[in-house]
C-alpha positions in Angstrom: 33.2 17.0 -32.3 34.4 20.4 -33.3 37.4 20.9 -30.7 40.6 19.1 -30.7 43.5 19.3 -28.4 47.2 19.1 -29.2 49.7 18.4 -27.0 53.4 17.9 -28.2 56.7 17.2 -26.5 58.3 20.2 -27.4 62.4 19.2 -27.9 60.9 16.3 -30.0 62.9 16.3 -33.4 59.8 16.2 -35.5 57.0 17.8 -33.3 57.0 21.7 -35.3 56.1 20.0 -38.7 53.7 17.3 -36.9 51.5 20.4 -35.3 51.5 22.2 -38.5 50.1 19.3 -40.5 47.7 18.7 -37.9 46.6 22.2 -38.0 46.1 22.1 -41.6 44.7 18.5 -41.9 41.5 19.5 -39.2 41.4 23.1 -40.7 40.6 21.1 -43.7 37.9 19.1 -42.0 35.8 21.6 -40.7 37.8 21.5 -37.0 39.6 23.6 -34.8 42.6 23.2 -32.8 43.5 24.5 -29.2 46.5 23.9 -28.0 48.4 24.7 -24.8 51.0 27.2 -24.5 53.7 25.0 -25.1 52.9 23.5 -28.2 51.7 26.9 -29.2 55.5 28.1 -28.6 56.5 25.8 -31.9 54.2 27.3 -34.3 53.6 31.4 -33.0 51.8 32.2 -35.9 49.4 29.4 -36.3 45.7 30.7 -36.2 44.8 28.8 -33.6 43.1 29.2 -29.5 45.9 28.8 -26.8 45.2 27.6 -23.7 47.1 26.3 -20.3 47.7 22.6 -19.9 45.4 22.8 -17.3 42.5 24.2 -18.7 42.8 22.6 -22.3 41.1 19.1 -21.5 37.7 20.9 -20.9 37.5 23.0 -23.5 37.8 19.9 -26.3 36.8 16.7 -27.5 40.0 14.9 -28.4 43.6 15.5 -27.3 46.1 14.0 -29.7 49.0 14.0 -27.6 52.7 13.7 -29.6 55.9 12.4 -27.7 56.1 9.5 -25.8 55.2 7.8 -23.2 56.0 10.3 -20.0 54.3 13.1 -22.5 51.2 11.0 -22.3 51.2 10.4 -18.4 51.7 14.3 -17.9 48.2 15.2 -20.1 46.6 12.3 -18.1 47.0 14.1 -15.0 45.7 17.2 -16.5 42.3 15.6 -17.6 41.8 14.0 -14.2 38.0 13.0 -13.9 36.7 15.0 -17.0 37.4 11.9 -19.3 38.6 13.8 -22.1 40.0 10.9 -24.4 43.5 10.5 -25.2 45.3 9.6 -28.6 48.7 9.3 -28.0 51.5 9.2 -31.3 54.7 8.0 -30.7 57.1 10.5 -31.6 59.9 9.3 -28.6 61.3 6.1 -27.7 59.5 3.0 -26.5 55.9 4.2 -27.2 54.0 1.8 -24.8 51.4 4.0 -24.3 51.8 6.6 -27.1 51.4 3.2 -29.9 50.0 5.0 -32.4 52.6 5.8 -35.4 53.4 8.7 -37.2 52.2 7.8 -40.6 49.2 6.1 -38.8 48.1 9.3 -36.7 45.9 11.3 -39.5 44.1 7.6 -40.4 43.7 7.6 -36.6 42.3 10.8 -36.5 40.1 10.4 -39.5 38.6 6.9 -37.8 38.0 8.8 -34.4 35.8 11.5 -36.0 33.9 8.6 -38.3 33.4 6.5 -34.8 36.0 3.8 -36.1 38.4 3.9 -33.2 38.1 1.5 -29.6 38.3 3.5 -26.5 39.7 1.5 -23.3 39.5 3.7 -19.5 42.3 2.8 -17.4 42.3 3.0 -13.8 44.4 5.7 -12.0 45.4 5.7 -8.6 44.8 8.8 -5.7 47.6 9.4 -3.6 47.8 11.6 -0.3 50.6 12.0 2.0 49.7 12.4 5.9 52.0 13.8 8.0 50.9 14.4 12.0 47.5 13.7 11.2 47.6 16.6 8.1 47.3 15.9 4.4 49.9 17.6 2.6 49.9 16.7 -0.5 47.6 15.1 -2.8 48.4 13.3 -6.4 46.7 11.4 -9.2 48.7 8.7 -11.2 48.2 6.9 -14.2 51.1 4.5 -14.0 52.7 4.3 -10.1 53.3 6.1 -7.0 56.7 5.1 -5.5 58.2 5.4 -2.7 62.0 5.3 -2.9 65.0 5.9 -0.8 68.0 8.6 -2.1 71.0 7.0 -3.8 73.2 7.3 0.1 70.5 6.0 1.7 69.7 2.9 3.7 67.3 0.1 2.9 64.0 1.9 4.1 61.7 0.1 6.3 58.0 0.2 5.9 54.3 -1.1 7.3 52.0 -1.8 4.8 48.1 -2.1 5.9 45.3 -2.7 3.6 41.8 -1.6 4.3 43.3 -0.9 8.0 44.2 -4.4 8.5 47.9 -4.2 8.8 49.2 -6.5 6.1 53.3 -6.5 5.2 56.3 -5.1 6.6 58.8 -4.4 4.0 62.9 -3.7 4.2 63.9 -2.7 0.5 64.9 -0.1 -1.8 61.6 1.0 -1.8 57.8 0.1 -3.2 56.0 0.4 -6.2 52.2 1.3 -5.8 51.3 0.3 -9.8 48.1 0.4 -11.5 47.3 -2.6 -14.5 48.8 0.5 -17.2 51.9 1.2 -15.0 52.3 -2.8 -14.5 54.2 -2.9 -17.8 56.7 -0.2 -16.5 58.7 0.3 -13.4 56.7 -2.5 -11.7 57.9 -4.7 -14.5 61.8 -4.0 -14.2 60.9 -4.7 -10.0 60.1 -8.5 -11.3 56.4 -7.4 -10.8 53.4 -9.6 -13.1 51.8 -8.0 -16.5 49.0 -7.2 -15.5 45.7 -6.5 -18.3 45.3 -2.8 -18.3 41.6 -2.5 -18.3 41.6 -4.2 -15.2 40.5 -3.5 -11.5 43.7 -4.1 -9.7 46.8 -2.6 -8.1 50.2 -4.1 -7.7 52.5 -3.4 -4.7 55.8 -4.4 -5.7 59.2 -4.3 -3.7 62.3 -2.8 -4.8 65.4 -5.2 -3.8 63.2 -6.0 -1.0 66.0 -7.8 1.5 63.7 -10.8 2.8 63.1 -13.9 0.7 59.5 -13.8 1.5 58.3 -10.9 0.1 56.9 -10.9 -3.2 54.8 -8.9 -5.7 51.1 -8.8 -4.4 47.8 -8.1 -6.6 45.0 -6.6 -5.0 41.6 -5.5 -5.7 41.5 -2.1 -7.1 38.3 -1.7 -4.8 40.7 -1.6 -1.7 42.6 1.2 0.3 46.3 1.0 1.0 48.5 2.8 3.6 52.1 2.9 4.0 53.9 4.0 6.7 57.6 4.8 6.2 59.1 3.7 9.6 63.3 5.4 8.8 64.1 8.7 9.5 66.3 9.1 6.1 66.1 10.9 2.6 62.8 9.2 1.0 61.1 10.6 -2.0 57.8 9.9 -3.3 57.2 10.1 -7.0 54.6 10.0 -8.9 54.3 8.4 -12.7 57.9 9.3 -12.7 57.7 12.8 -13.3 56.4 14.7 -9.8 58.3 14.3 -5.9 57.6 14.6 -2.6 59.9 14.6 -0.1 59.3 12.1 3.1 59.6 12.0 6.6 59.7 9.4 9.5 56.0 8.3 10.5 54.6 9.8 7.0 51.6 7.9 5.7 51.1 7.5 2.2 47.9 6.6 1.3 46.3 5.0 -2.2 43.2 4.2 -3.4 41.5 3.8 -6.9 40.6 7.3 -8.4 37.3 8.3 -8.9 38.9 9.9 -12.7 39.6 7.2 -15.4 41.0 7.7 -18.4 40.0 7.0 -21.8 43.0 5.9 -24.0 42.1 5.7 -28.1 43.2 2.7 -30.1 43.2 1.1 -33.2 40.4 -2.0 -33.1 43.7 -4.3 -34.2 46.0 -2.7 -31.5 44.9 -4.9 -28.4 47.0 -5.5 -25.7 49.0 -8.5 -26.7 50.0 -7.1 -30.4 51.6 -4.1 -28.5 53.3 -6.5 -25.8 54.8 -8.2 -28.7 55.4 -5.0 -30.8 57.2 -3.3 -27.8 58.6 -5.9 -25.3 59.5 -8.5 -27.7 56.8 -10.7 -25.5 57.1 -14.1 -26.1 60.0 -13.9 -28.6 62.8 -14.3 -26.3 
């Protein structure tokens, strides 16, 4: 491995003196760094290759990506299917998926380039939005694709169908599409279960849904969901958080496992549970 990737958040207190270590440290070790143009805008005169966002995931080995957790969901859309692994150091707030610490990050490193490190793929969901018969738009999602009504807007009503077999009707704030990594975010805060993130599975799960009998659902990540927003009102999609669509009356919005998977780089001692408990407190109140 000759080629590694950085990717920092750029208003991040301590991200211009984290890049220039980096820089030095695998300068040191016989490696080069590329990193997009805006982590190249903290450190101009670094002699380093500059790339886009887009393009940087094929052109290395390793992306060390420094922020938080929404940093880490934007590269993982970049990489889409060209499995480009991912070490994420926490330089933000909760750091579910960026868990990796700052002191910890060169040891990290190190232990990636010796073979030392455990690298889990997580499942990301494919999104399309059909409008007349027409796709429109098309997203990839590490954590969720939501559908969710604007704040003067009415409950929004929806058909669910699954595999073509129509399943649910929902009237609620809106619906959480989640993979097994997003089930530990919005999902969560919906009342939606933990799910284990290596898993092959997606959660639907209803926001304020105004019915007593709907409730979160797991399904197989093998099968393909359409929803069909049935209110002509102000409805966005989103996507991880961080991308929207607007919606219309009779749009379908249709998920499926991706074909992409990423590759997430851990510690061996940093399984699931230790970060559950590290983050969330799990089981400790």
């Amino acid at each position: 491995m000759n080629r590694v990737g950085i990717v920092a958040k750029p208003d991040a207190g301590e991200a211009r003196d984290v890049v220039e270590r980096l820089i030095v440290w695998l300068e040191e070790h016989g490696r080069s760094a590329v990193l997009d143009k805006e982590t190249a805008g903290l450190v101009p005169h670094a002699p380093v290759t500059v790339v886009g966002r887009a393009d940087l995931p094929g052109q290395v080995d390793l992306i060390i990506v420094l922020g938080g957790d929404g940093t880490l969901l934007s590269v993982s859309r970049s990489v889409g299917d060209l499995g480009t692994p991912l070490l994420g150091v926490n330089l933000g707030g909760l750091g579910f998926l960026t868990a990796t610490t700052l002191d910890e990050m060169l040891p990290a490193v190190e232990a990636f380039l010796d073979g030392r490190m455990v690298i889990d793929e997580r499942m990301m969901l494919a999104a399309r939005v059909r409008r007349d018969g027409a796709v429109v738009a098309d997203f990839l999602a590490l954590n969720d694709v939501v559908i969710m009504k604007s704040a003067m807007s009415r409950i929004i009503d929806f058909t669910v169908a699954v595999d073509g077999q129509a399943a649910t009707a929902y009237r609620a704030d809106g619906l959480i599409i989640s993979t097994p990594t997003g089930s530990t975010a919005y999902s969560l805060s919906a009342g939606g279960p933990i799910l284990f993130p290596t898993m092959d599975a997606v959660v639907i799960t209803p926001i304020c849904s105004h019915t007593l009998t709907n409730r979160p659902i797991v399904l197989p990540g093998t099968q393909r969901m359409e929803v069909t927003l049935r209110a002509n009102q102000e409805v966005m999609l989103t996507v991880d958080g961080q991308v929207g669509f607007g919606l219309r009356e009779d749009d379908v919005v249709e998920t499926q496992r991706a074909a992409a998977r990423i590759r997430l780089v851990r510690f061996p001692h940093k399984h699931f549970f230790s970060v559950l408990r590290t983050k969330l407190k799990w089981g400790e109140r």
